[in-house]
N, C-alpha and C positions, 0 to 999 in steps of 0.2 A: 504494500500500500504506500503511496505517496502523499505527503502531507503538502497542503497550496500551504501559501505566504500568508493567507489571510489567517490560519489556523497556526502558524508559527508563531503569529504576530500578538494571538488570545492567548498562547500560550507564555509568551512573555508579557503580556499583561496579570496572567495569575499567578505569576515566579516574582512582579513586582509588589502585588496585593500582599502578598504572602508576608506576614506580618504575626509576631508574636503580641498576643494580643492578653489583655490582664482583666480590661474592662466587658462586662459580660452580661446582657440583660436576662431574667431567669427565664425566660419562654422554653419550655421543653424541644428538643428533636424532635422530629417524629420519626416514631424507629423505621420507618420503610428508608430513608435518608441515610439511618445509622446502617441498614443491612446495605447499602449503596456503599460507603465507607468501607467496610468490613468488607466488601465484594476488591475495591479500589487495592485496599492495604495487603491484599491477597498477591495480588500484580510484583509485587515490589520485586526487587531483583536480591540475591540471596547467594553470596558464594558459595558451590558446589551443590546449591539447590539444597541447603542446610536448614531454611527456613526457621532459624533457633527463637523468633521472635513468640514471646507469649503475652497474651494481653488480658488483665483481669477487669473489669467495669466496676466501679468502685459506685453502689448505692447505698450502702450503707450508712445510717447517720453516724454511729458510732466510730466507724473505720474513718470514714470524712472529716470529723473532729479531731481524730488521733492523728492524720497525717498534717491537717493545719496546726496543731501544736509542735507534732516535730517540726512542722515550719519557722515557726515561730520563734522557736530555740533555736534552729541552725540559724533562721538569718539574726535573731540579737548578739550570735559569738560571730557571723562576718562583719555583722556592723563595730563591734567591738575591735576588730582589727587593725581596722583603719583609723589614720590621724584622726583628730577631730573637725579640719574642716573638708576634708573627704565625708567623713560621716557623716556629716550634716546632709550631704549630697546624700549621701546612700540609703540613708534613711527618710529623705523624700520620695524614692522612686516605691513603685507601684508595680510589686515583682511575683505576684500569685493572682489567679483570678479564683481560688477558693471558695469566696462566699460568695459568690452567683453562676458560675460555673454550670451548666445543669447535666453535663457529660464528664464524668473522669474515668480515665482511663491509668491502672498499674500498668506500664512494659516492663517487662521482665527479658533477656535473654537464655538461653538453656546453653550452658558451656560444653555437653556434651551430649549434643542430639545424632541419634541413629540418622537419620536424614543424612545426606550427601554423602556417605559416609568417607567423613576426611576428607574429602574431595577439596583442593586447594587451601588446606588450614592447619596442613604438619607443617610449616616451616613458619607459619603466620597466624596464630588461634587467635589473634583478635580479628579477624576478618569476621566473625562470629557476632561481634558487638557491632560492627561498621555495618554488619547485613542488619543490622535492630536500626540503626541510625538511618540508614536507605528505606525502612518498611516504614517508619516514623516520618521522614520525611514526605512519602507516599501517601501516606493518609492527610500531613498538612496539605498538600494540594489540593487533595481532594474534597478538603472540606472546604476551600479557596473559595474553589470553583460550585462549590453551592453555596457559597455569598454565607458563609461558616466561618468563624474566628478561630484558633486553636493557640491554646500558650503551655509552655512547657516548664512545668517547676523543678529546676535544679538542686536547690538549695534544700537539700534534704540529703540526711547521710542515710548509705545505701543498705548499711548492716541495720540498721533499725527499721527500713522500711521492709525489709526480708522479712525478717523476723515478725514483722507488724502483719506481713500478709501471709506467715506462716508457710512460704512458699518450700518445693522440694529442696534437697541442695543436689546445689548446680544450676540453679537458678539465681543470677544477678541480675539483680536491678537495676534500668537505665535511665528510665522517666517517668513522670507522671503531669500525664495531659488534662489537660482544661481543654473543654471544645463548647461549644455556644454561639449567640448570635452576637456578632461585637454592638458594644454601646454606641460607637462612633467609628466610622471607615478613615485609616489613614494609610498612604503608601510610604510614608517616610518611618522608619525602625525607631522607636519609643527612646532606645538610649542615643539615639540622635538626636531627636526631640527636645531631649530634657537636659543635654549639652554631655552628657556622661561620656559618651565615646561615639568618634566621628565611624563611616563606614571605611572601611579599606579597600580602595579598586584592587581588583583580582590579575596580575598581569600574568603571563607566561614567556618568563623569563628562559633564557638559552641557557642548556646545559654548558659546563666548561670549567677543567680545573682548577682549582685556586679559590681563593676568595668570591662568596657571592655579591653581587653587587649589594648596595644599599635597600634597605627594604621601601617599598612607592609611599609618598608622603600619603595623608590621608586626605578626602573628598573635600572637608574643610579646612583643608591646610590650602586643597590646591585656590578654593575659592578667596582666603585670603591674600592670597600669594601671586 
């Protein structure tokens, strides 16, 4: 199949949209949407067709409480980390969409799925989390492109969220998704917004021994500059 320019063109409009989103109105999914998602997130691509990604849907009020507390605690010790007038900053941003959220989602990775078996991951076992990062990224499109917000909460330490979702072992945790209908549409990335951190152009630098060059100023360096 051949894709026209007009379809290449939507498609970098939904790679621009594509925004990690915090702000969340509660209006539910409607699950035919979410089995669309789940149909999408299936596509992902997966080295040696390992598919180690596992996905639990977190409804629980109790489980939901418990993970915005571990939140809670992980981000007051990163805020603690930082100088005081960095913190200040740190602790303005708006870095979970927890309490309106109406979709959460646990990823989990399986470090040692019968799937593929081996297939491209004896010299490289983290290709295993990178196929969780590719299925993740797959389903944020997807929910782009049904005019769907998705944010992903980092800031949670991994051995507690195991353990919290009583998961087998060999199962590590990679994320936990917020998906909903955004509050408000924007295409510019939130910690650009809020002056936190500029974007970084992506170049493709030439290979060649020795010293890499200088790494590329960033987007608002260049617009000052």
């Amino acid at each position: 199949m051949k894709f026209t320019a007009d379809e290449a063109a939507l498609l970098g409009r939904i790679l621009t949209w594509r925004r990690d989103v915090r702000h969340f109105r509660t209006d539910p999914v409607p699950e035919p949407i979410l089995a669309e998602l789940q149909a999408a997130m299936a596509l992902a691509p997966s080295v040696g067709n390992a598919r180690p990604w596992r996905v639990l849907r977190v409804e629980d009020p109790g489980l939901r409480r418990a993970v915005a507390a571990e939140f809670a605690r992980c981000n007051a010790a990163a805020a603690a980390a930082y100088d005081p007038g960095t913190r200040a900053e740190y602790v303005r941003l708006k870095l979970a969409g927890l309490d309106a959220a109406p979709v959460q989602l646990a990823v989990f990775t399986r470090t040692d799925p019968a799937a593929g078996r081996g297939l491209g991951r004896q010299t490289m076992p983290e290709t295993l989390r990178q196929s969780t990062a590719m299925a993740v990224h797959t389903l944020w499109l997807a929910a782009r492109a049904r005019n769907l917000g998705l944010g992903m909460v980092s800031i949670l330490d991994p051995r507690v969220m195991e353990r919290l979702f009583a998961v087998p072992a060999g199962w590590e945790f990679g994320a936990y998704l917020c998906i909903g209908w955004p509050e408000t549409e924007d295409d510019t990335p939130l910690l650009h917004r809020t002056g936190w951190q500029c974007n970084q152009p992506t170049e493709w630098r030439m290979a060649a021994p020795g010293a890499l060059p200088p790494d590329p100023r960033s987007i608002c360096q260049q617009k000052k500059g």
